[in-house]
N, C-alpha and C positions, 0 to 999 in steps of 0.2 A: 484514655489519658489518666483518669482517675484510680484505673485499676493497676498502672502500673506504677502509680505513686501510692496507693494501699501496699503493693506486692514490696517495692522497695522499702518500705516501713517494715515491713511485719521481718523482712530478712536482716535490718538492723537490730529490730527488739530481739529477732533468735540469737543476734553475736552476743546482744546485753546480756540476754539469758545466760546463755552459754559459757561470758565473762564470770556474771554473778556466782553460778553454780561451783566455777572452778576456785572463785575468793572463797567461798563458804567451805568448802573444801580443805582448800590449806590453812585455812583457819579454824573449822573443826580440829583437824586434824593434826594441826602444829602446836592446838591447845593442850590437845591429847599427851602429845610425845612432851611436850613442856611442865605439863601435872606429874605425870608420872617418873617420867626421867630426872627431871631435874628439881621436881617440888616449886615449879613456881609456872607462871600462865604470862598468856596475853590478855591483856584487860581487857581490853573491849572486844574481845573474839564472838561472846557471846550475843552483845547487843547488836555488832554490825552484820553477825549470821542472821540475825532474826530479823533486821530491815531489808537485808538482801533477801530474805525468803518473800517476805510481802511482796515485795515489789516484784521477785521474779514471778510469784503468782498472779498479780495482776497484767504485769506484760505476756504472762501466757495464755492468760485468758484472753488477750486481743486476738494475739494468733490463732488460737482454738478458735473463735466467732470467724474470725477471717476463713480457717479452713473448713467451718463446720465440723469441727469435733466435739464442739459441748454434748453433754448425752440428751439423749430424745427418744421419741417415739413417733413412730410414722404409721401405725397403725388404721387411724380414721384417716388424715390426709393422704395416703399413698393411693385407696381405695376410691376416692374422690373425681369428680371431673377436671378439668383442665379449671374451669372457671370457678370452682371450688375450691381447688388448691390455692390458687390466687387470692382469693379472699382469706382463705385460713393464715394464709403466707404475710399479706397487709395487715389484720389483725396480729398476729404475732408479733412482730417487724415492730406494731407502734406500741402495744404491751413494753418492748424491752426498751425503746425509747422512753419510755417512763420510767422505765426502770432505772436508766442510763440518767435520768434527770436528779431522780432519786440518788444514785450513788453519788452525781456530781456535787448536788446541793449540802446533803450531809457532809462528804469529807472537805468541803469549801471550808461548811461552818467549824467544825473539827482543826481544820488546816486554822483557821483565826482566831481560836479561840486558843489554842496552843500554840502561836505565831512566835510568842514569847517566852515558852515554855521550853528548857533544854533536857534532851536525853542524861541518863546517870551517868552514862562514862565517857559519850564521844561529845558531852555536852553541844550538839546539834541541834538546830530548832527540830519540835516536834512536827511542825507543818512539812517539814522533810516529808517523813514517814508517811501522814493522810496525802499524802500529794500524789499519792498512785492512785486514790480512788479516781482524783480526778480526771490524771491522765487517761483511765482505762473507761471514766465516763465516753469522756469527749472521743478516744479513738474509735471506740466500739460503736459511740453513735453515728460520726463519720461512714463506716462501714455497714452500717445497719439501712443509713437512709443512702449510700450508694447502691445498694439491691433493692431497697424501693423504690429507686432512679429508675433502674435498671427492669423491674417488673412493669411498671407505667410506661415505659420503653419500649417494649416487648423483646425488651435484649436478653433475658430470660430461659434456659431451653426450661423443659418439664421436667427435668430433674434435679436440676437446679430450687423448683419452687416444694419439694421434700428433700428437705436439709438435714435428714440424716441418713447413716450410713449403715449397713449391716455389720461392716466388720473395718478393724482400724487400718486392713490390711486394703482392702478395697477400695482402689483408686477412685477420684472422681469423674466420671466421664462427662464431657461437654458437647453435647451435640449442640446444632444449630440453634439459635434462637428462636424462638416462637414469632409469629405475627398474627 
């Protein structure tokens, strides 16, 4: 249930992505033809590319943790026992949940402390902008402690608990869960 309200999340944030990429784009781009051609611009082309960039960064970093593409190494865990991995796999898992608390807690304070404070040209509140950390806190950490779920489970297969990959080309294969 859970994972296929992960899966339809992460396929909405790909369209945002996909949206953002393409605004950034013609707005690059129409600033471009606007400076040159005509000697004059869109004003805010440059400040709304640069919040569409965060935030597509941070919505892509959900997807990446969701698909396992952040970079790693699998070097000592791959070599490991079954009950080894699991443990390296827990510790990790709650390492990035700190981390995930960490990002929340800071862009909260950021987000309030600029609550009031507006951008130079699309005069938007700044908590806009810090509001991705937050989002990518909380989704990542959603996703982080569903495969925690999921390991204490033992819904889990073995390779699933070495979450990385040799190559970007290289499918994920899911065999059965462990028990």
């Amino acid at each position: 249930m859970i994972k296929k309200i992960i899966e339809g999340y992460c396929h909405i944030l790909n369209l945002l992505t996909a949206a953002a990429l393409a605004v950034m784009v013609v707005l690059v781009f129409g600033n471009v033809v606007m400076r040159y051609g005509f000697n004059s611009g869109i004003t805010m082309s440059e400040e709304l590319s640069r919040w569409l960039f965060v935030w597509l960064t941070f919505l892509g970093a959900i997807v990446a943790m969701k698909d396992g593409a952040h970079l790693g190494s699998d070097t000592l865990v791959s070599r490991l026992p079954l009950d080894g991995k699991k443990l390296f796999m827990f510790i990790g898992h709650a390492l990035m949940l700190f981390v995930c608390w960490l990002l929340f807690k800071g862009s909260y304070e950021q987000a309030v402390i600029n609550l009031e404070t507006t951008s130079a040209v699309m005069e938007a509140s700044m908590a806009i902008f810090y509001g991705c950390g937050m989002v990518a806190a909380v989704s990542i950490a959603v996703i982080l402690l569903n495969k925690l779920w999921r390991l204490a489970t033992g819904d889990l297969s073995e390779n699933e608990l070495v979450g990385v990959r040799e190559s970007e080309e290289e499918p994920i294969d899911v065999p059965a869960p462990l028990k």
